[in-house]
C-alpha positions in Angstrom: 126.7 115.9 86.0 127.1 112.5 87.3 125.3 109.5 86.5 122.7 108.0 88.7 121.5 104.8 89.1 118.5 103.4 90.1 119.0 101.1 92.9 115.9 98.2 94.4 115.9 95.6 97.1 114.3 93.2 96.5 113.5 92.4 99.8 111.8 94.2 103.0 109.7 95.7 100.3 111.5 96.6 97.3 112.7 99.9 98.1 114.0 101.7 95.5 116.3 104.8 95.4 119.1 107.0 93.2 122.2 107.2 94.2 125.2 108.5 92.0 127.4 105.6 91.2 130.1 106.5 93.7 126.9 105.8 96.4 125.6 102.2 95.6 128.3 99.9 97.9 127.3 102.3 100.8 123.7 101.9 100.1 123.8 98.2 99.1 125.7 97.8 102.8 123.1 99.5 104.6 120.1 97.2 103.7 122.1 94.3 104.6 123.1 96.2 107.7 119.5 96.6 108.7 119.2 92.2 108.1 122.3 91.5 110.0 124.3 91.0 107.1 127.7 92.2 105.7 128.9 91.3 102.0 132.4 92.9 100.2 130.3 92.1 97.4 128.2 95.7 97.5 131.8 96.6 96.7 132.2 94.7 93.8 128.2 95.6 92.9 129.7 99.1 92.4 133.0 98.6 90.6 130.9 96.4 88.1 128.4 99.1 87.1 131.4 102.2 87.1 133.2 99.8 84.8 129.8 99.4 82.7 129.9 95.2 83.1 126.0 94.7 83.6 126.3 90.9 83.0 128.6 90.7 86.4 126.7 93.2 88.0 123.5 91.7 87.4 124.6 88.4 88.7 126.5 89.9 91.9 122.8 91.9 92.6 121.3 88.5 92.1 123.3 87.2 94.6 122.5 90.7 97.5 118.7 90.5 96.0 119.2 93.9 94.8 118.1 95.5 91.2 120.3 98.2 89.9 119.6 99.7 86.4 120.6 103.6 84.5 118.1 106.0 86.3 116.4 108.0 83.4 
């Protein structure tokens, strides 16, 4: 079974959702779709948390006001 991850904006309302880890750039990219917005950093959002470096992937989803943490 593969992982899931608990993915927030912070913005628009904090939506929150679980994706599998494979699912986080394409869901990152669609919030800042919906502002107007395009980042290669949901990209690098996603390669931080498969490689398991939460310090970089905290401070990338600081950056793209998103919250992404190990769904339970």
């Amino acid at each position: 079974m593969q992982r899931r991850y608990r993915v927030t904006q912070r913005l628009n309302g904090g939506l929150t959702v679980e994706v599998p880890a494979d699912a986080i750039a394409t869901t990152v990219s669609g919030w800042l779709a919906e502002l107007g917005a395009d980042s290669p950093l949901a990209g690098d959002l996603q390669k931080a948390v498969n490689a398991g470096d939460w310090p970089t992937a905290r401070a990338i989803g600081e950056y793209l006001a998103v919250d992404v943490s190990m769904s339970p």
